[in-house]
VEXDREN-2710 file (C-alpha; in Angstrom, 1 decimal):
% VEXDREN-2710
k/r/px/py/pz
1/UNK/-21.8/-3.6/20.4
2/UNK/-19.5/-4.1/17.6
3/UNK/-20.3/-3.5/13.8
4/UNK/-18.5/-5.1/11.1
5/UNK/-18.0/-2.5/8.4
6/UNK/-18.5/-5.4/5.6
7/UNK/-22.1/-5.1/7.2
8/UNK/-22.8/-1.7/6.3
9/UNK/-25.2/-0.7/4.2
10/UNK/-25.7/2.9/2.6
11/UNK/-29.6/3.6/1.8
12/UNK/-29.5/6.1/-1.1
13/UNK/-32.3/7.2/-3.8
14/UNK/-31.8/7.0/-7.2
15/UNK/-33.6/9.5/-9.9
16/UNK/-36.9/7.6/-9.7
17/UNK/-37.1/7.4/-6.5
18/UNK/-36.3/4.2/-5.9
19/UNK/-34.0/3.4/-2.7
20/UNK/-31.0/0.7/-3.2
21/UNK/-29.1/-0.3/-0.3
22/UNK/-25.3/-0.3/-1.0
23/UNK/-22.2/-2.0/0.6
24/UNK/-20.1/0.5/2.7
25/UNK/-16.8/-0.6/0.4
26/UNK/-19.0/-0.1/-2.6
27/UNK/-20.2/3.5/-2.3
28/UNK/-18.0/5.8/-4.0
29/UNK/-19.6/9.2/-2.2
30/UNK/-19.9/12.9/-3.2
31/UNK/-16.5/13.8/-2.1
32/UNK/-13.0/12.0/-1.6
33/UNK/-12.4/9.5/0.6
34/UNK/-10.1/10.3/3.2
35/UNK/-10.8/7.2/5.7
36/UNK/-12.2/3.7/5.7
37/UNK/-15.6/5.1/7.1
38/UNK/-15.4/8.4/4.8
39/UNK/-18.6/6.7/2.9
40/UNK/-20.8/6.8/6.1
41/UNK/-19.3/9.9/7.1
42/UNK/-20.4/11.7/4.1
43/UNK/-23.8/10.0/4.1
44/UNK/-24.6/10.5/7.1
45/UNK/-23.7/15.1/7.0
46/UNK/-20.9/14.7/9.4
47/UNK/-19.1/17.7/9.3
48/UNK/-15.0/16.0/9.6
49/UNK/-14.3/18.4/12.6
50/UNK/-17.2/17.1/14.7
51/UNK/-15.1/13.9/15.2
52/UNK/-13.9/13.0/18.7
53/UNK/-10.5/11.1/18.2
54/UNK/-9.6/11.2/21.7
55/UNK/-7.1/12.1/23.2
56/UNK/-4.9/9.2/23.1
57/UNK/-1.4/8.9/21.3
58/UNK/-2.9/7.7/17.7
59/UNK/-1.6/6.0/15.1
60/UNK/-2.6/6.2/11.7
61/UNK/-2.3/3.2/9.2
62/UNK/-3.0/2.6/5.4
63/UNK/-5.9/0.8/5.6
64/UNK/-8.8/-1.1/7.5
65/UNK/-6.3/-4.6/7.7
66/UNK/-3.7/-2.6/9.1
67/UNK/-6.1/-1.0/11.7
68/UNK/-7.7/-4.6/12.7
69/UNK/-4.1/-6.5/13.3
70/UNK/-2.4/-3.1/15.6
71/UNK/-6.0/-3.2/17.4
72/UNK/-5.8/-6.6/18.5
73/UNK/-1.8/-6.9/19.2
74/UNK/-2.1/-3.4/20.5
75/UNK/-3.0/-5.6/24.2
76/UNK/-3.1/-2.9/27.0
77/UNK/-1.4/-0.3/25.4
78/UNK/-3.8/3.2/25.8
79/UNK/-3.4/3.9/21.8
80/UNK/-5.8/4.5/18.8
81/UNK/-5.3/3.3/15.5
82/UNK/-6.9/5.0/13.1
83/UNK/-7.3/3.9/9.3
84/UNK/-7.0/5.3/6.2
85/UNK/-8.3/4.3/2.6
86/UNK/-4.5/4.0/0.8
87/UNK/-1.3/5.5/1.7
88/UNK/-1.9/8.7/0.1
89/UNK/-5.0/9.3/2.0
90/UNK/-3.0/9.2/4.9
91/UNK/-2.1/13.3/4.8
92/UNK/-5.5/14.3/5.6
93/UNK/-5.6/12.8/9.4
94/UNK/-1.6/14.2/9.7
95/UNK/-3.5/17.6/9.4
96/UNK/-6.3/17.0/12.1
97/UNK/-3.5/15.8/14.3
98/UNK/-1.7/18.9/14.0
99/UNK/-4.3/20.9/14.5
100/UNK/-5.9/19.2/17.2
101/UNK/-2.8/18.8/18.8
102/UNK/-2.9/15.0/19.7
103/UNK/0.5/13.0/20.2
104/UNK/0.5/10.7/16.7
105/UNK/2.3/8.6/14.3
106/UNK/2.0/7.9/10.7
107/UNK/2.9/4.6/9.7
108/UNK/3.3/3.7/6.5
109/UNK/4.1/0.4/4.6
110/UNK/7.7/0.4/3.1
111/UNK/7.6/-0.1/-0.4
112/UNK/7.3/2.3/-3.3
113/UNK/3.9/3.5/-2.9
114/UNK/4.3/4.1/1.2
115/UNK/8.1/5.4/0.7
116/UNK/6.3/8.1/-2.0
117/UNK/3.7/8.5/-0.1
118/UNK/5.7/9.7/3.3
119/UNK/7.9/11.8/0.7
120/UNK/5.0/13.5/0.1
121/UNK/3.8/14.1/3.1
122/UNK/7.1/15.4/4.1
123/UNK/6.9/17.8/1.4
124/UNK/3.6/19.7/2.7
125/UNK/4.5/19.4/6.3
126/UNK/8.2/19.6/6.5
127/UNK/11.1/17.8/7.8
128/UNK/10.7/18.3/11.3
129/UNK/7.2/17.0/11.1
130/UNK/8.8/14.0/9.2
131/UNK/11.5/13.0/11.8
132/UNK/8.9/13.4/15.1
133/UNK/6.0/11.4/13.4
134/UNK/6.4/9.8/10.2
135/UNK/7.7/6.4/10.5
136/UNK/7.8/3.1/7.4
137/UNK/7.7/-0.3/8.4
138/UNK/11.4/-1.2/9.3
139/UNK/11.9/-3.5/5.9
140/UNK/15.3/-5.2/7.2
141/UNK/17.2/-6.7/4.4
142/UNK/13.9/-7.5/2.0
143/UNK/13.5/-5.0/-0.5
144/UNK/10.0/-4.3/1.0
145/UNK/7.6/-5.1/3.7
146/UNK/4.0/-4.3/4.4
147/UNK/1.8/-5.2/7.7
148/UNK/0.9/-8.6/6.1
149/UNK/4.4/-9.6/6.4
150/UNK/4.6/-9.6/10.0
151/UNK/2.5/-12.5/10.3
152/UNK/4.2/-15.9/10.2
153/UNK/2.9/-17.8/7.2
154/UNK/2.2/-21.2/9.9
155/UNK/0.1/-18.6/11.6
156/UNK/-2.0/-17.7/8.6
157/UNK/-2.1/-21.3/7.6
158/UNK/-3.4/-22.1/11.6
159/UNK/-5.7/-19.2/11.5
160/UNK/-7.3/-20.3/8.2
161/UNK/-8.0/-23.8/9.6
162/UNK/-9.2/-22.5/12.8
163/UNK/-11.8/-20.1/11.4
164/UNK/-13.0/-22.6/9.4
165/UNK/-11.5/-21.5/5.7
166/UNK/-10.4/-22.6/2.9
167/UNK/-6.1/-22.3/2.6
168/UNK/-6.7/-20.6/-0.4
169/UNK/-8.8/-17.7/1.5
170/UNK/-7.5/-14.2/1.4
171/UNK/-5.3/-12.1/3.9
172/UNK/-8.4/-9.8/3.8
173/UNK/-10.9/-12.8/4.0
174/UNK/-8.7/-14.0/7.2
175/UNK/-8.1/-10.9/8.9
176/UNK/-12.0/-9.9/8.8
177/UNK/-12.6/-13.4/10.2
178/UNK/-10.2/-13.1/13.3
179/UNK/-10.9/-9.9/14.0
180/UNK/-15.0/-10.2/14.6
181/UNK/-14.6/-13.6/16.1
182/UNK/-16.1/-14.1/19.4
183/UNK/-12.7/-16.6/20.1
184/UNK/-10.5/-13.3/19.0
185/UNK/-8.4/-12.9/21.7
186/UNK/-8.1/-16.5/22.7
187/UNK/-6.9/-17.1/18.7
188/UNK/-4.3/-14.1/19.4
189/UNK/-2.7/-16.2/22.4
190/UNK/-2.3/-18.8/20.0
191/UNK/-0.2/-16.8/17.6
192/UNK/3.1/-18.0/17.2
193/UNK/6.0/-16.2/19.5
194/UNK/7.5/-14.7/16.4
195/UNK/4.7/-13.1/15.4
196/UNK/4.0/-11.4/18.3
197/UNK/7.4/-10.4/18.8
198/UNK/7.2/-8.7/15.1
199/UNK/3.8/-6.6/16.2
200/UNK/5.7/-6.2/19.8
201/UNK/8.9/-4.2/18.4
202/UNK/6.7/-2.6/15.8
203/UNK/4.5/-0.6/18.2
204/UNK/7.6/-0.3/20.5
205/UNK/9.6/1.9/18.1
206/UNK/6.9/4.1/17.2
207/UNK/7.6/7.7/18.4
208/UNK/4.7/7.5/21.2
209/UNK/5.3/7.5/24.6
210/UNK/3.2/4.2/25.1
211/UNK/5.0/3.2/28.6
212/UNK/3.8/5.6/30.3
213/UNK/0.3/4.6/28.4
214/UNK/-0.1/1.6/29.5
215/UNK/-2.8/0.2/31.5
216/UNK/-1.2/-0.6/34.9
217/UNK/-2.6/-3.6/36.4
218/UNK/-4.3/-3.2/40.1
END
């Protein structure tokens, strides 16, 4: 039912004829990479507007970590997150939103690559755009903040140990883990309560009208 994209493997020819099977995170593609799956987009001929993104208030994030840690602490909110491949990729899916109409949020983190990178933005769709939808990480008295900072550091430390890594294993590493665990959601209770009161004010602020979104309970 569920895919891990670290599984993926892209079958391509080379000149000879010979076929080489290549990781998803590996395969640079034909074209430029404007999401996470944009390599098995483009190999498999999927034309970008046949997409179905729903029709659910969406948010769109940086990157693949970003996307796993909202999807899990999302809980019962009735949102998608969709990723991106780098903050500056993040322009192409603010298009698709506009045209497609879809209630959205672009988050990005808030240091100098995500501050340029919603300046830029701002620039091709305009300052109205930019007040309604474009939101950065709120960065409180630190200089910056990215996604990875809203998980406490005994948390990561607990997760680690729990998944069975070593403390020296990466964010990335750790994330991937958690998130295609069969024990997911009974690790996510176990997060600390300042944790998930970071993720919990996060998706609160975004400009989404995720009250009324929620799954009500029968």
């Amino acid at each position: 039912d569920v895919i891990p994209i670290n599984t993926i493997r892209i079958a391509e020819k080379d000149g000879s004829g010979n076929v080489r099977l290549i990781p998803l995170n590996e395969h640079s593609g034909k074209f430029e990479r404007r999401s996470a799956y944009q390599p098995l987009i483009d190999a498999l001929q999927i034309r970008p507007l046949s997409l179905d993104f729903g029709r659910n208030p969406t948010v769109i994030v940086e990157g693949i970590f970003d996307f796993y840690l909202l999807d899990m602490f999302k809980e019962d909110r009735k949102i998608d997150i969709l990723p991106s491949v780098g903050a500056p990729s993040m322009k192409y899916h603010i298009s698709l939103m506009i045209a497609w109409r879809i209630n959205y949020c672009a988050l990005w983190d808030n240091d100098d690559t995500g501050r340029q990178s919603l300046d830029e933005a701002m620039s091709h769709f305009g300052e109205k755009e930019r007040m309604a939808h474009f939101r950065l990480l709120d960065k409180g008295k630190a200089r910056n903040r990215i996604m990875q900072d809203l998980i406490d550091g005994t948390d990561m430390r607990n997760l680690k140990a729990t998944l069975e890594l070593t403390p020296n294993a990466s964010f990335e590493k750790t994330i991937v883990g958690w998130y295609y665990s069969p024990s997911k959601m009974k690790i996510l209770k176990s997060v600390s309560q300042f944790t998930r009161q970071n993720f919990e004010k996060l998706l609160d602020s975004l400009p989404l009208d995720l009250e009324k979104s929620r799954a009500t309970s029968p």
